[in-house]
C-alpha positions in Angstrom: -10.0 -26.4 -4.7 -6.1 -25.2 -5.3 -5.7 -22.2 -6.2 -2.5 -20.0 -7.4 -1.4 -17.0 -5.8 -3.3 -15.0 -8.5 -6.4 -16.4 -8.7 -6.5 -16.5 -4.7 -5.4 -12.8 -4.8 -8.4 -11.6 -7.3 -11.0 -14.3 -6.3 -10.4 -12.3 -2.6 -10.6 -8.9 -3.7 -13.7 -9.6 -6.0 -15.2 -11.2 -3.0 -15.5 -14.3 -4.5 -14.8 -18.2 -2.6 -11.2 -19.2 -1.8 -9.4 -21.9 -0.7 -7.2 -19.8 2.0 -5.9 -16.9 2.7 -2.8 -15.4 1.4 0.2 -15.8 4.2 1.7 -11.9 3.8 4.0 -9.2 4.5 2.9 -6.4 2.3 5.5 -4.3 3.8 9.0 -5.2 4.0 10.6 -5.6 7.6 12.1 -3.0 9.2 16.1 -3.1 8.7 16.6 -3.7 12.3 14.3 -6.1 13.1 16.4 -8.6 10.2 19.5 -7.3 12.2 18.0 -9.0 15.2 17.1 -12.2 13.5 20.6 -12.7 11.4 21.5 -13.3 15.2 18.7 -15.4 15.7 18.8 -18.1 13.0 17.7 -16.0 9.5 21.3 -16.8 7.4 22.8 -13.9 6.3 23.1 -15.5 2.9 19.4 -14.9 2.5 18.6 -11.4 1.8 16.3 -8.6 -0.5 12.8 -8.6 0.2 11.5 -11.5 -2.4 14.1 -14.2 -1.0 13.2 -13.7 2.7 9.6 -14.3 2.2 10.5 -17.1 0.3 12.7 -18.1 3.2 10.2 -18.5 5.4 7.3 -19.9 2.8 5.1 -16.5 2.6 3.0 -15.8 -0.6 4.9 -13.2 -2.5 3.7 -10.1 -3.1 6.6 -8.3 -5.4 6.0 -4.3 -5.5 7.7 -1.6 -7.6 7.6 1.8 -6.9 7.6 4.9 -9.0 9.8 7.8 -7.9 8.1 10.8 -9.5 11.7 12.7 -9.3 15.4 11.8 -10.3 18.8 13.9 -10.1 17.2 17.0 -8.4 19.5 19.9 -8.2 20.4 22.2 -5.1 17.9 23.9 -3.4 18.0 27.9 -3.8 16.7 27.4 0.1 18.6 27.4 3.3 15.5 25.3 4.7 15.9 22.8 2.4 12.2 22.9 0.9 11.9 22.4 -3.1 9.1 24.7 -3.5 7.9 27.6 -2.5 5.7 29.3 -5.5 5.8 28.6 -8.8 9.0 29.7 -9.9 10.2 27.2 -7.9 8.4 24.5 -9.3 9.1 25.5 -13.0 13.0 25.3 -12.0 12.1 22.2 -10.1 9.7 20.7 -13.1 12.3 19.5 -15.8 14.3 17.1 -12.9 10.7 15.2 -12.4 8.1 12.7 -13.7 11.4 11.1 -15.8 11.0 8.7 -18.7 11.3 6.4 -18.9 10.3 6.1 -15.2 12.4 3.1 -14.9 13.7 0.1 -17.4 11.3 -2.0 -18.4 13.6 -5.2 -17.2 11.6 -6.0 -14.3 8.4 -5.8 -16.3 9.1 -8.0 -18.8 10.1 -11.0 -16.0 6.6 -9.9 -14.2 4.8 -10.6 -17.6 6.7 -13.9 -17.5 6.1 -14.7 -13.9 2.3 -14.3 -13.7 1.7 -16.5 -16.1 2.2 -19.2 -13.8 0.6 -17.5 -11.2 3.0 -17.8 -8.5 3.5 -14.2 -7.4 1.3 -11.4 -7.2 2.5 -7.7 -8.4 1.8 -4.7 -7.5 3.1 -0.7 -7.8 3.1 1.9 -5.9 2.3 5.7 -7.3 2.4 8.9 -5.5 -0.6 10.2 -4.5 -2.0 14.1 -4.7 -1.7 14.7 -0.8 2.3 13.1 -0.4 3.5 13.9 -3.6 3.2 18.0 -3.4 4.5 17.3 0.4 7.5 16.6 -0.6 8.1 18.9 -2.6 6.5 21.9 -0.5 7.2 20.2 3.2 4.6 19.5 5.7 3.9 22.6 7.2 3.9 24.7 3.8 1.9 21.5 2.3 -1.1 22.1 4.7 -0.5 25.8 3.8 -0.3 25.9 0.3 -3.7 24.5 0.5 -5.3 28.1 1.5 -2.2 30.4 0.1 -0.9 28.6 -3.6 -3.9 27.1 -4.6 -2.9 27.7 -8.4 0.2 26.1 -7.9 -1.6 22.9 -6.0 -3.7 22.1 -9.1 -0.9 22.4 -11.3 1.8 20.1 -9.4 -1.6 17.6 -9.7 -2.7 18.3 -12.9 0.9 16.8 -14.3 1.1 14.6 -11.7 -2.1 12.4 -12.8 -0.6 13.1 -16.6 2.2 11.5 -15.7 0.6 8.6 -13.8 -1.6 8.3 -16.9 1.6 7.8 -19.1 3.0 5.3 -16.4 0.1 3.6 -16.5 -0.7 3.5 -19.9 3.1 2.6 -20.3 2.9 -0.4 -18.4 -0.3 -2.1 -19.8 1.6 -2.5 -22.8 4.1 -5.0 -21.1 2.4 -6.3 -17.6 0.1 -4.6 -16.1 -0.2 -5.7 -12.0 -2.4 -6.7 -9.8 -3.1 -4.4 -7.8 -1.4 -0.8 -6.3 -1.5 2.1 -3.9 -1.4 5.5 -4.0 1.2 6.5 -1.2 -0.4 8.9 0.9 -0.2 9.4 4.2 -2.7 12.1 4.9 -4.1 10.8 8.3 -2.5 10.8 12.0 -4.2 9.0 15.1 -6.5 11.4 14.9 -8.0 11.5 11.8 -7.8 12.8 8.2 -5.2 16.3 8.1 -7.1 17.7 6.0 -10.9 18.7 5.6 -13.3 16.6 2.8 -13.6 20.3 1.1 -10.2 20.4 0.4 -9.9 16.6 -0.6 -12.5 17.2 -3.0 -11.1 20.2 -4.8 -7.7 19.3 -4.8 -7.6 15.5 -4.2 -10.8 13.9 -5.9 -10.8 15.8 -9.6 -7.2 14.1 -10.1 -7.9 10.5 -8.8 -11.1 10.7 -10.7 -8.6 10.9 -14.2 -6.3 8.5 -13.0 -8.4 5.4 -11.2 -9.9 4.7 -14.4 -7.6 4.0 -16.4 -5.9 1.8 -14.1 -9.5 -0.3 -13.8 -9.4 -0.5 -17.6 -6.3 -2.7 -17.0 -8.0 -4.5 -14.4 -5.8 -3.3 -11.5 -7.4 -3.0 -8.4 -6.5 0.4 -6.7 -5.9 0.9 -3.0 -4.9 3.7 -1.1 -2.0 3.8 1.7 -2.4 6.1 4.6 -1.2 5.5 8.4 -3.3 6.6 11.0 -6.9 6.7 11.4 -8.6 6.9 7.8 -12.2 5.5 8.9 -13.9 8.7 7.3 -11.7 9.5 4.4 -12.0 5.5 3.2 -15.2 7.2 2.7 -14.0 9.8 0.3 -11.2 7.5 -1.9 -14.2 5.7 -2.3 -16.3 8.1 -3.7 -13.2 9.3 -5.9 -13.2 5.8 -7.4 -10.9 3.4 -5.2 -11.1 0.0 -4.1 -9.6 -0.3 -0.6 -7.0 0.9 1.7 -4.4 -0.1 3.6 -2.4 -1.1 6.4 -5.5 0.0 8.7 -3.3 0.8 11.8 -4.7 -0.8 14.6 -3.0 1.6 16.8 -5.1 4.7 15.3 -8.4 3.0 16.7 -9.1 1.5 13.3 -11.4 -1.5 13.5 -11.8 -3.8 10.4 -15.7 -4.8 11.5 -16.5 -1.0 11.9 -15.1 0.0 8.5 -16.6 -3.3 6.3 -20.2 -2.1 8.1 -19.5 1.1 6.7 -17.9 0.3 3.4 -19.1 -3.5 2.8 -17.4 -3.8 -0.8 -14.4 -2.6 -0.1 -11.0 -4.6 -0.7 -8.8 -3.9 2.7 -5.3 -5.3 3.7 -3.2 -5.3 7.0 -4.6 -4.3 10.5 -3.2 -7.0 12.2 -1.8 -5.1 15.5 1.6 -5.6 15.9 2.0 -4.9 19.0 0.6 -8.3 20.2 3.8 -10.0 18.3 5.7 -10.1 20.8 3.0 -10.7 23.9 2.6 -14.8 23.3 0.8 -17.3 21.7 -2.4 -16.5 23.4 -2.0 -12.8 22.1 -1.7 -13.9 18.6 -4.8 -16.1 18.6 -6.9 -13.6 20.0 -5.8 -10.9 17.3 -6.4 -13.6 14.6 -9.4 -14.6 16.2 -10.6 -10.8 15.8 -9.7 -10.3 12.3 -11.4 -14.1 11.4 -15.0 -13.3 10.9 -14.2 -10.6 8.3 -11.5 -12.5 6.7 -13.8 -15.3 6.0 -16.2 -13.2 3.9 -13.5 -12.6 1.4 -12.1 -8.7 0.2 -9.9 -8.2 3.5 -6.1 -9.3 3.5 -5.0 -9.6 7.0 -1.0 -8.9 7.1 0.9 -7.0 10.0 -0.5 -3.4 10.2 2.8 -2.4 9.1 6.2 -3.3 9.4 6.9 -6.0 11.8 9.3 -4.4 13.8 12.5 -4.8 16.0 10.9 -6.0 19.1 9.4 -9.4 17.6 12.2 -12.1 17.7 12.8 -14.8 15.5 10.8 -17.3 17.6 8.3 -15.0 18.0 7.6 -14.4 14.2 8.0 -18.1 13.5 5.1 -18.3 16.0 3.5 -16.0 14.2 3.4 -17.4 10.8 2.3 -21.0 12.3 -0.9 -19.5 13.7 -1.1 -17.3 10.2 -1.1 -20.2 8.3 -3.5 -22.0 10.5 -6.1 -19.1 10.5 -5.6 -19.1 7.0 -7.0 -22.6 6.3 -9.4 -22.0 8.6 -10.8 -18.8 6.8 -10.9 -20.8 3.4 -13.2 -23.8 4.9 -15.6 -20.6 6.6 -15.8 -19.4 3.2 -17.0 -22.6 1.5 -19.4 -23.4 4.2 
């Protein structure tokens, strides 16, 4: 069994058998860990984030995503925050959610390209906890919750319109394959915010949304660093799919969170801080994420960006044992 990138992609996330796993980087490297490797034998001829994975023979994943403001005018505040009650906002309001929210170029080669399977796309949206940060900033974000509640629902109220139109926009030329809701709302310690206030403020607008995107047969993840074993839970119960990049360094654990959410599509979580540590290291990390990998609806791929202190050798190791992990998960999945 040979599959595409596609059909591997959604036979995985609908937990269905495979004939490998994908070998990815859903992030893109950080800036300064390619600085280190154009000194270490990646040609400076190769560059952008589609011809370096093809460089070095990764699946591609190929992502777009959505700025929700363009061409903002000066602030009236010496802080530099965008918002601070509604006045703001309504001066603020005509400079964002733009149309169209970008040219429809790239779309039209994405509705060519997947018909031959060999990428998989996928967007990225602004979610209802990031989106009103930047425009309050933290501390007055976490705020706002108790003191502009009003002005909360509103910025999330057009923002899930306008995600609506996006979406609704996009089916009509290529819809992708999957996507995330940026949002951050989690440190090492947990969620920053209570369930109460997810569900008032969060849960009413992803419930409008997440549908719509399902109609198009998108599967929807959410993106938040940190530790977000508990509020998986509650983008669950709001309607998503998954999460990601599970950061190993939060105290997530991929067995603990498939026990407590066994249908749920995750991807990431491999810890990269054992890239750099030797081949032993990377076994063992592999060997760890294995037994979950092999029951499909998990997409191991650095926790996040692979970053400066991995060199060139290092990752090359890296992606040998990935793709050899990778076979071995397909056979465990057939057995």
């Amino acid at each position: 069994m040979s599959m595409t990138q596609r059909e591997r992609f959604h036979a995985i996330a609908r937990f269905q058998p495979f004939d490998r796993l994908p070998v990815i980087e859903w992030a893109t490297w950080w800036n300064k860990t390619i600085e280190r490797w154009r000194g270490e034998g990646l040609p400076r001829t190769i560059d952008g984030t589609v011809p370096i994975a093809e460089y070095f023979g990764l699946d591609v994943y190929e992502q777009h995503w959505f700025r929700m403001r363009r061409n903002l005018p000066p602030t009236p505040h010496k802080d530099g925050v965008l918002v601070k009650n509604s006045d703001d906002y309504e001066r603020l309001r005509p400079h964002l959610y733009p149309w169209p929210p970008c040219e429809p170029a790239k779309f039209e080669r994405w509705k060519q390209e997947r018909e031959a399977g060999a990428k998989v796309f996928w967007i990225t949206l602004e979610g209802f906890f990031w989106f009103p940060r930047t425009l309050f900033g933290i501390e007055a974000h976490l705020t706002a919750f108790y003191d502009e509640p009003e002005l909360m629902h509103r910025i999330n109220a057009d923002l899930a319109d306008y995600h609506i139109r996006i979406v609704e926009w996009l089916g009509k030329i290529c819809a992708p394959d999957f996507m995330t809701f940026a949002e951050d709302m989690s440190y090492n310690h947990g969620s920053m915010i209570a369930k109460p206030m997810f569900d008032e403020f969060m849960k009413p607008y992803y419930q409008r949304v997440v549908p719509r995107l399902k109609e198009h047969g998108v599967v929807t993840l959410v993106d938040s660093d940190g530790d977000i074993t508990k509020p998986v839970g509650w983008f669950q119960e709001a309607g998503l799919e998954g999460a990601l990049p599970l950061e190993r360094q939060a105290g997530v654990d991929i067995a603990k969170l498939r026990a407590l959410y066994p249908r749920m599509v995750f991807m990431g979580h491999y810890d990269k801080m054992a890239m750099d540590k030797g081949e032993a290291a990377l076994r063992a990390e592999f060997e760890r994420l294995l037994p979950t990998a092999a029951h499909g609806g998990f997409f191991p791929s650095v926790d996040h960006q692979t970053p400066p202190g991995v060199s060139y050798e290092q990752y090359q190791c890296y992606l040998r044992l990935f793709r050899e992990y990778a076979r071995s998960a397909g056979t465990l999945t057939r057995a």
